[in-house]
ROFI-331571 format. One record per residue (C-alpha): residue number from 1; residue in one letter; x, y, z. Coordinates in steps of 0.02 Angstrom, whole numbers. Example, Ala and Ser with C-alpha at 12.3 -4.5 7.8 and 13.67 -1.06 7.14 Angstrom:
BEGIN
[1; A; [615; -225; 390]]
[2; S; [684; -53; 357]]
//
This chain:
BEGIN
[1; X; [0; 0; 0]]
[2; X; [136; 110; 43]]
[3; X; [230; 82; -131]]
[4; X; [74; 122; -244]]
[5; X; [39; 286; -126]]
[6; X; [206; 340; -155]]
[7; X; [209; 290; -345]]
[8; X; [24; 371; -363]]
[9; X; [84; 529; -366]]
[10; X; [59; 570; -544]]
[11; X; [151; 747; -577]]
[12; X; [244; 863; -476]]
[13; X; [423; 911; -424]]
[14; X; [481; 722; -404]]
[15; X; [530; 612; -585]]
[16; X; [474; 419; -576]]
[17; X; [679; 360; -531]]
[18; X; [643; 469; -390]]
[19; X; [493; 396; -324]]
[20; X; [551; 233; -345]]
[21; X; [701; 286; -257]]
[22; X; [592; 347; -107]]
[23; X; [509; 178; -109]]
[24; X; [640; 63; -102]]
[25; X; [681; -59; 19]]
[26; X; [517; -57; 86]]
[27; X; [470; -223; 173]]
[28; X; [328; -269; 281]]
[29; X; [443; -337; 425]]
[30; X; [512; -137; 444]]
[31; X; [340; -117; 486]]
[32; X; [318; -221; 607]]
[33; X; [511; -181; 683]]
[34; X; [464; 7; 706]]
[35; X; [335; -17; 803]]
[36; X; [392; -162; 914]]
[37; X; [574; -75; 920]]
[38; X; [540; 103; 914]]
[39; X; [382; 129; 1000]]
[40; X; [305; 189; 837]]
[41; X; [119; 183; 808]]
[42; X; [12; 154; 689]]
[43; X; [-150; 208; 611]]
[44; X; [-258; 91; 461]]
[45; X; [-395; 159; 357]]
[46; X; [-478; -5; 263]]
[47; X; [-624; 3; 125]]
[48; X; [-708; -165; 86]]
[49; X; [-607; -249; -38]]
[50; X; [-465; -186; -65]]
[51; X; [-437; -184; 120]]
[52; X; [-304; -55; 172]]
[53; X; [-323; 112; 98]]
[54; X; [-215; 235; 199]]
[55; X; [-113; 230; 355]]
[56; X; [-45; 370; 477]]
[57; X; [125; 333; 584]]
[58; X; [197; 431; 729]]
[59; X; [305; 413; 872]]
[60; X; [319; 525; 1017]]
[61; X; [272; 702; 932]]
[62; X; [335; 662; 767]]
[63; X; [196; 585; 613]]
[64; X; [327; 470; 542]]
[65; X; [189; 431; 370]]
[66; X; [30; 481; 305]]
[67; X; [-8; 390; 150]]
[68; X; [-166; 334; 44]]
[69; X; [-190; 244; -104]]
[70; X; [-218; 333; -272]]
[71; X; [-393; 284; -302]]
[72; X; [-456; 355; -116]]
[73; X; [-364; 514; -124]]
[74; X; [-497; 663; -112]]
[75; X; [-626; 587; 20]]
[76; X; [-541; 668; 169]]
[77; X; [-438; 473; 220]]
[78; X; [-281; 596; 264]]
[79; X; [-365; 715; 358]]
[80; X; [-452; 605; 446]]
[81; X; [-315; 491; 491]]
[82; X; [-193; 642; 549]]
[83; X; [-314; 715; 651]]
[84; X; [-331; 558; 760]]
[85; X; [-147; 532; 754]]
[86; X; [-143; 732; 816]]
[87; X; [-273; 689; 955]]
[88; X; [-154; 565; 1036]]
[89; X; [3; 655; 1011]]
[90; X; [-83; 778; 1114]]
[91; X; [-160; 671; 1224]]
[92; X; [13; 597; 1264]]
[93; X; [58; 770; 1330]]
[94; X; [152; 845; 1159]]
[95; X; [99; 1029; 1137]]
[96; X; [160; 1003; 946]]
[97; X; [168; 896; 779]]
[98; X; [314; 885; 676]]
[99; X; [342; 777; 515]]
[100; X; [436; 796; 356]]
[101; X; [336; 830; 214]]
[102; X; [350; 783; 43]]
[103; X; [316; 943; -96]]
[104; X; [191; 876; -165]]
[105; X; [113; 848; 15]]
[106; X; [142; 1009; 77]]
[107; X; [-11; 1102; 41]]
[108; X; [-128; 986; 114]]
[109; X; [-20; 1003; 252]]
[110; X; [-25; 1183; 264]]
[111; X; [-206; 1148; 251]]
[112; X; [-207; 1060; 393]]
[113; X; [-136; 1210; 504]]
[114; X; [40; 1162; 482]]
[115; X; [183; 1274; 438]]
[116; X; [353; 1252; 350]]
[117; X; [519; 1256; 480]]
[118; X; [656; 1213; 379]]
[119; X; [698; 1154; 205]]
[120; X; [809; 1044; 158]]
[121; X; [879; 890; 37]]
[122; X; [830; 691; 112]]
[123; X; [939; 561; 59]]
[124; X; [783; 426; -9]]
[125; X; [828; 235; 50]]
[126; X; [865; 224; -147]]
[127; X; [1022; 323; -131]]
[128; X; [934; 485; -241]]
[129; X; [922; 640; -168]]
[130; X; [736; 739; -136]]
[131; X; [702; 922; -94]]
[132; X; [577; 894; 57]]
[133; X; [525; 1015; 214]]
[134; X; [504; 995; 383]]
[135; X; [356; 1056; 452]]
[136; X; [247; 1088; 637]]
[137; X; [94; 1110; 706]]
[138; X; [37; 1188; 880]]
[139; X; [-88; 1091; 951]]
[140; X; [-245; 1153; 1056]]
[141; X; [-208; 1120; 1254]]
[142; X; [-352; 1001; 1306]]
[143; X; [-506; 1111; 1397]]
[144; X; [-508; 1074; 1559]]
[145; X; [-678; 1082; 1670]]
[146; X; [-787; 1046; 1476]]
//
C-alpha cells in the first residue's frame, strides 16, 4: 500500500527514478520492527475490498507517514487519519506535531494548520536525493472543566 501511494503521485516536483528511489527497500517486517522497536504507532484506514487504503505513523510528537492509495485520495482518508494521530500526540502530553513533508504533500499540510520550519535535501533509502521540508503544528491544550 505504501509503494502504490508513493508511486500514485502522478506529476509534480519528483521524476518516476525518484519515487522509486523513495520507495525502495520497503518491506513489511520494517513495519512491524518500528513499532515493536521504536515505539512507533500506527493508524489503518480499510475500505471493503481492497482492504487497506491509507495509514498514519507517529512516534512520540513526530507523524513518521501519512499515506493513501491513489484511487481514495480526495474523500478526506488523510485528514481524517492525521487528526486522530494529532489527538493522541496531544493526548500523550506533546503541545506540537512535527513531520517531514514531501512537496507535493505540503499544501494539504499547510491545510491542515501546519507550517514550514526548515527546508532541506533527504537522502531517499534508494540512494537519490529529494528536496523535502520539515514542518509543525501547535496543538490546542485540552479544555479542562468541559
Amino acid at each position: 500500500m505504501h509503494r502504490e501511494a508513493v508511486r500514485g503521485i502522478a506529476h509534480g516536483p519528483y521524476s518516476r527514478a525518484e519515487l522509486e528511489s523513495w520507495i525502495a527497500g520497503l518491506h513489511p517486517d520494517r513495519y512491524r520492527q518500528a513499532m515493536d522497536r521504536q515505539g512507533e504507532r500506527m493508524l489503518l484506514a480499510e475500505a471493503p475490498g481492497p482492504g487497506v487504503v491509507g495509514f498514519c505513523s507517529w512516534r512520540d510528537r513526530r507523524v513518521i507517514g501519512l499515506y493513501v492509495l491513489p484511487g481514495f485520495t480526495g474523500r478526506g482518508i488523510a485528514r481524517r487519519l492525521l487528526r486522530m494521530a494529532e489527538a493522541a500526540i496531544a493526548a500523550a502530553g506533546h503541545g506540537e506535531v512535527t513531520l517531514g513533508a514531501s512537496l507535493p504533500a505540503l499544501a494539504f499540510y499547510q491545510r491542515c494548520g501546519y507550517r514550514v520550519t526548515y527546508r532541506h535535501d533527504w537522502q531517499t533509502r534508494g540512494g537519490l536525493v529529494l528536496p523535502v521540508a520539515d514542518m509543525a503544528k501547535t496543538l490546542a491544550s485540552p479544555r479542562v472543566g468541559t
